[in-house]
C-alpha positions as CSV (number, residue, x, y, z in Angstrom):
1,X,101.5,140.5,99.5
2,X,102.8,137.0,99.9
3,X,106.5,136.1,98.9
4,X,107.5,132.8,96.8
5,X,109.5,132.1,99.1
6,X,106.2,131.6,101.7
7,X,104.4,130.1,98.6
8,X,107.0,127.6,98.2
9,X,106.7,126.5,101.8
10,X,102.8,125.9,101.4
11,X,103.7,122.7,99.4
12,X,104.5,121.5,103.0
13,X,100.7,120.8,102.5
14,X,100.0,117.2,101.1
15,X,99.1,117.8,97.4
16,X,98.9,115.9,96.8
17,X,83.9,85.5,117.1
18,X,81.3,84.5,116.1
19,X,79.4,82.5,118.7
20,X,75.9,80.4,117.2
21,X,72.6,81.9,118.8
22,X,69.7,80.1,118.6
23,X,66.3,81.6,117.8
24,X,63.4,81.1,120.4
25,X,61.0,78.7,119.3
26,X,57.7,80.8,117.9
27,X,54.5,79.3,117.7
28,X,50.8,80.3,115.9
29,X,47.4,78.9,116.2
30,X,47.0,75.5,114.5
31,X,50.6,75.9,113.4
32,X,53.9,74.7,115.2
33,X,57.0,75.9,114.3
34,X,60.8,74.6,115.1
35,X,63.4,76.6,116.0
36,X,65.6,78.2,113.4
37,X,69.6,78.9,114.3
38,X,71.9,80.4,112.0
39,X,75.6,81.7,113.0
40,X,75.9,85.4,113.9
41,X,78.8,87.3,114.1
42,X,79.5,89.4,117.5
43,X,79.9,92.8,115.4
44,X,76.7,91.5,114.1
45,X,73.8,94.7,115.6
46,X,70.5,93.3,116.4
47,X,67.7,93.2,113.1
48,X,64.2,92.5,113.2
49,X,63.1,89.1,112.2
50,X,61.1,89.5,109.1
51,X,58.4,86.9,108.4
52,X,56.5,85.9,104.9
53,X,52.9,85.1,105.6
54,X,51.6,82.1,103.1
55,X,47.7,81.2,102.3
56,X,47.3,77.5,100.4
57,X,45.6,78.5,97.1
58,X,43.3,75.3,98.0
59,X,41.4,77.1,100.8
60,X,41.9,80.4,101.1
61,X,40.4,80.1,104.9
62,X,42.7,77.3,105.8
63,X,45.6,77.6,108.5
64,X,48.2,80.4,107.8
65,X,51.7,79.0,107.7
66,X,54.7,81.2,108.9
67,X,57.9,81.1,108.4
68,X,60.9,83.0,109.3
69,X,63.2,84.5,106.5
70,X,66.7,86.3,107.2
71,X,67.1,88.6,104.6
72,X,65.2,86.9,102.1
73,X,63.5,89.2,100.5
74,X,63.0,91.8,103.3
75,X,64.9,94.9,103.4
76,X,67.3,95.3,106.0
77,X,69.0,98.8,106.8
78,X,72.4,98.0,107.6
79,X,73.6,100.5,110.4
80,X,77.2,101.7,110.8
81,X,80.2,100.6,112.5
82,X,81.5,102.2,116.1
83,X,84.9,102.6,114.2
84,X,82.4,105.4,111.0
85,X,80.3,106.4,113.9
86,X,83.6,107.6,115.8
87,X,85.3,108.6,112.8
88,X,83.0,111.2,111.8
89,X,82.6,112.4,115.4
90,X,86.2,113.0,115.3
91,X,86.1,114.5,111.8
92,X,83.5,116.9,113.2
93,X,85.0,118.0,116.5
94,X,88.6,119.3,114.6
95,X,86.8,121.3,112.2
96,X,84.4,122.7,115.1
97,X,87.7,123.3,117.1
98,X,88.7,125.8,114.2
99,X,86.5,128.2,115.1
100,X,87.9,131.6,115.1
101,X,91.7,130.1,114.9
102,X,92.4,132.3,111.4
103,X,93.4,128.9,109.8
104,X,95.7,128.4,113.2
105,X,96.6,132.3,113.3
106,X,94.9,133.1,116.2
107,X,94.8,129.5,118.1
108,X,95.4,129.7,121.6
109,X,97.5,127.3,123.2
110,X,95.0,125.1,124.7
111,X,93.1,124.7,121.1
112,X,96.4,124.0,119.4
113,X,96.6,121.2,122.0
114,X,92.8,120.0,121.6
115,X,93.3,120.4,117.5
116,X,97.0,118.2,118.0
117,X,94.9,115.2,120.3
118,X,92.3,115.3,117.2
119,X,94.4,114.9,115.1
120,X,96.4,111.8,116.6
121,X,93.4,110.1,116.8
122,X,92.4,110.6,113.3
123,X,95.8,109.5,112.1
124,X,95.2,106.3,113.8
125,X,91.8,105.5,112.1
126,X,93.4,106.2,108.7
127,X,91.1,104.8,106.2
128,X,94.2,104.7,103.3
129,X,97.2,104.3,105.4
130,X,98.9,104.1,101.7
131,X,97.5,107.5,100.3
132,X,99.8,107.3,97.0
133,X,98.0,103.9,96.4
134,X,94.1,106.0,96.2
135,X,95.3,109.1,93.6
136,X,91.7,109.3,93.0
137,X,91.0,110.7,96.4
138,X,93.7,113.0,96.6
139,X,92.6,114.7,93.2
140,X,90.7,117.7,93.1
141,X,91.1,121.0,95.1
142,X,91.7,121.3,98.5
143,X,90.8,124.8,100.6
144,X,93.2,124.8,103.9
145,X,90.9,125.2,107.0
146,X,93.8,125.1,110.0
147,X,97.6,125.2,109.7
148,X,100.6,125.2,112.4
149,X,103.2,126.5,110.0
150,X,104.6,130.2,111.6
151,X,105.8,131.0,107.8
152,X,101.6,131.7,106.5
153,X,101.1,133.6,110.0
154,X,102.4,136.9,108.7
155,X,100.2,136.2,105.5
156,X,97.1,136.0,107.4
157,X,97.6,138.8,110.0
158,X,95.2,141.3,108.9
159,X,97.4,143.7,110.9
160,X,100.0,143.9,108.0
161,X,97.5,144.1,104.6
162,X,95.3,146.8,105.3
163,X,92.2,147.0,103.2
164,X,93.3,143.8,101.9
165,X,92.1,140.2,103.3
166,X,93.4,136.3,102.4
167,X,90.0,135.0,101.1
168,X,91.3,131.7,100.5
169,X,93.9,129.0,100.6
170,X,93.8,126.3,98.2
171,X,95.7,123.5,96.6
172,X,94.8,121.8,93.6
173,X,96.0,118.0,93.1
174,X,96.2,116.3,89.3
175,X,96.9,112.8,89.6
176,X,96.2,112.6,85.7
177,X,99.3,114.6,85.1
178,X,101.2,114.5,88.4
179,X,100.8,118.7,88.7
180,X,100.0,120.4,92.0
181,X,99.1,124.2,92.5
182,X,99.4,125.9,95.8
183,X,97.2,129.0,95.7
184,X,96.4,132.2,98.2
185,X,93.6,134.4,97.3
186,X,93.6,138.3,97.8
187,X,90.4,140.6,98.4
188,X,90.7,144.3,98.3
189,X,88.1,147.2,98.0
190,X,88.5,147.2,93.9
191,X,89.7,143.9,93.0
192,X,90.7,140.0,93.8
193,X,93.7,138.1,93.0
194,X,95.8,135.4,93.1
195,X,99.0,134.4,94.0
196,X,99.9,130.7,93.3
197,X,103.1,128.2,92.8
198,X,102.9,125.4,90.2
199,X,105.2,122.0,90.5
200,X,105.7,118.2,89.6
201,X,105.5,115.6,91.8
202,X,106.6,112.1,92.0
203,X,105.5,109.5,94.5
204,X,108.3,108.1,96.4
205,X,106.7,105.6,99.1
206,X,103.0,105.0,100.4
207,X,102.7,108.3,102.0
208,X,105.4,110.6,100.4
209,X,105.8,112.3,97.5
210,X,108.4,114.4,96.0
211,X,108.3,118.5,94.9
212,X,109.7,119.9,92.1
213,X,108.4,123.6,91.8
214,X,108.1,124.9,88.3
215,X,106.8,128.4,88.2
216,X,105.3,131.3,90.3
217,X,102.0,133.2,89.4
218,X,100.4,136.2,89.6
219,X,97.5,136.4,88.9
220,X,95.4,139.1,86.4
221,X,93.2,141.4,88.9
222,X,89.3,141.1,89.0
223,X,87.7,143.9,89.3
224,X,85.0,143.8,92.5
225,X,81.2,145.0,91.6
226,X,82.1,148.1,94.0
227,X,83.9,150.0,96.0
228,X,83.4,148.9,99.7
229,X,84.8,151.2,102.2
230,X,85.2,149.8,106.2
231,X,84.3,152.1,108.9
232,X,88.0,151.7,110.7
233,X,91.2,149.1,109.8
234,X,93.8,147.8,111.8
235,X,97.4,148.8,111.6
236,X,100.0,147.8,114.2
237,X,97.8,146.9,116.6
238,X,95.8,150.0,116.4
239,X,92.3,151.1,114.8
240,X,92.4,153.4,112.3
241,X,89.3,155.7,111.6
242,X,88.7,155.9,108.2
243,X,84.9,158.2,108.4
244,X,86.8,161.3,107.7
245,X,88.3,159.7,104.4
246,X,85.2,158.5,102.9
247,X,84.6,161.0,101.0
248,X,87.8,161.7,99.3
249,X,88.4,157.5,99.2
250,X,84.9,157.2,97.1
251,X,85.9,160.6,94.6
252,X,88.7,158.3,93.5
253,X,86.6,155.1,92.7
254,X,85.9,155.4,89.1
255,X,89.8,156.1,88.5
256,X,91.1,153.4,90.3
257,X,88.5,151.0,88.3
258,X,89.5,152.3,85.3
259,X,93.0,151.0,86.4
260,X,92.2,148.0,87.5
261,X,90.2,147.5,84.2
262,X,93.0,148.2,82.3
263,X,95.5,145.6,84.2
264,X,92.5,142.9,84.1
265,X,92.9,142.1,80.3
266,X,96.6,141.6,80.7
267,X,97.8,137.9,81.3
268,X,98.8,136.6,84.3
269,X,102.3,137.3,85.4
270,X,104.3,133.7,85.7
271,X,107.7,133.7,87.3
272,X,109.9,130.5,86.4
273,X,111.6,128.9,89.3
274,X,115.1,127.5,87.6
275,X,116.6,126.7,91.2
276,X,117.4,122.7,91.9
277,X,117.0,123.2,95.2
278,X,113.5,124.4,94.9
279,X,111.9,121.0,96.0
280,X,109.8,119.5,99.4
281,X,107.8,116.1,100.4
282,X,104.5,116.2,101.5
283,X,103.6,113.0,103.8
284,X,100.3,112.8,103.8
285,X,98.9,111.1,107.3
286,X,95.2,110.8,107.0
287,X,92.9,110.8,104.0
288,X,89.1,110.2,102.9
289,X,87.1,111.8,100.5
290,X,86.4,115.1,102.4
291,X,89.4,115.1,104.9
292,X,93.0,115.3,104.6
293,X,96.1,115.7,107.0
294,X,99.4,116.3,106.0
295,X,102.8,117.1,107.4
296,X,105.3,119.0,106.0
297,X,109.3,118.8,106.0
298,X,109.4,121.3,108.7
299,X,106.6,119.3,110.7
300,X,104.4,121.6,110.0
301,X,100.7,120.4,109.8
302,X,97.6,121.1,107.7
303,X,94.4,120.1,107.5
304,X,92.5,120.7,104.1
305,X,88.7,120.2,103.2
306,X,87.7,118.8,99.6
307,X,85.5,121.6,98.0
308,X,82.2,120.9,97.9
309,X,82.2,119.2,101.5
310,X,79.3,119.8,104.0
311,X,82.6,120.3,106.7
312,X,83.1,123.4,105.1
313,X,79.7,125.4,106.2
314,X,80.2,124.0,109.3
């Protein structure tokens, strides 16, 4: 299981010309019509002219009169910009380029440099280049989807937790109360739980804020519906058969969970961190209201997904 010490070291994670156009003259049948110019800008995308068709109440078979209307009263769909259109391209080619990375563990060299170009170019369309300025959009949790920092690789390599898996990495940003929590997520074949960090922060510049860890977590056990036995596991590089065991593993079930059901209503286990030196910055790089980058003091990078965001089933 995770140490504090690699706990800590998560907080490396940021918590926290217009030209004038002319319209071509448009005529009808008993009706002429002048030109109509109005200034347009170069950004400006191509609409649809939208007409209003008028009958004179005096004769309702008299002439129809036309006449042009921008934006008056009809409905125009405004389409995005290159720089959205590009943005979310970007936005959806990093996450893609996860794929079967482990959060970064098992990213080969030439995705690590794919995931780094991504990244640059994200950094540069920044939509809050001051993210300490838009608190609002860094509160609320955060599940890591890709990391570069070596410390979490031993974490994530199944080869070393047998049985057991990291479900998930989070962190969880109040900007009401200035608190950040760092938390990894264990599954095993009777029950889930938590290991987590709790600190302070305090914003320090447009990017940066400060990291004063409080206290270490761990969390009560949750006992799983059942018992779910693999057919082999990993260990040092090799596969392990466990067929043979099934038996004898299931026999014990009903004592484990009776263990596990016993240490489930005890409270969680907190650990105070009394150190001075316990403390980090998080700069945080690029940031929206699904997506954010962040570097830590090691230069270190993650990228973390808001919950609830349609880039996480992607």
């Amino acid at each position: 299981m995770a140490s504090l010490s690699h706990l800590n070291k998560l907080l490396c994670m940021p918590p926290l010309n217009s030209s004038p156009s002319t319209s071509p003259p448009r005529s009808s049948v008993g009706v002429s019509t002048k030109s109509v110019g109005r200034p347009r800008m170069v950004a400006d995308f191509a609409r649809p002219v939208g007409r209003v068709r008028a009958v004179t109440s005096d004769d309702e078979w008299g002439p129809e009169k036309e006449e042009e209307a921008y934006g008056g009263g009809v409905a125009v769909e405004e389409k995005p910009t290159e720089t959205e259109t590009e943005t979310e391209k970007l936005k959806k080619a990093l996450v893609d380029s996860f794929y079967g990375t482990d959060l970064g563990l098992k990213a080969t060299s030439e995705t690590r440099a794919e995931i780094v170009e991504l990244i640059t170019q994200l950094e540069a369309k920044n939509p809050n280049p001051a993210p300490t300025d838009a608190l609002t959009l860094l509160n609320g949790k955060w599940i890591l989807a890709y990391t570069s920092f070596a410390g979490l690789f031993p974490l994530l390599s199944s080869g070393t937790l047998p049985l057991v898996k990291v479900e998930e990495i989070s962190q969880t940003i109040d900007t009401l109360n200035f608190t950040v929590q760092n938390s990894v997520q264990f599954a095993g074949p009777l029950a889930t739980t938590s290991i987590s960090t709790n600190a302070k922060f305090d914003v320090r510049s447009p990017k940066r804020v400060q990291i004063k860890f409080e206290e270490g977590i761990i969390g009560t056990p949750q006992l799983t519906d059942s018992l779910e036995i693999p057919e082999n596991v990993e260990l040092l590089g090799q596969k392990i058969d466990l067929t043979p065991f099934k038996g004898i593993l299931t026999s014990v079930q009903d004592t484990a969970s009776s263990v596990v059901k016993t240490i489930s209503s005890r409270p969680p286990l907190k650990i105070p961190i009394s150190n001075s030196n316990a403390q980090s910055w998080l700069l945080t790089t690029y940031l929206d209201e699904e997506l954010r980058i962040s570097r830590g003091d090691g230069g270190s990078v993650f990228v973390l997904i808001k919950e609830g965001s349609s880039l996480l089933t992607r």
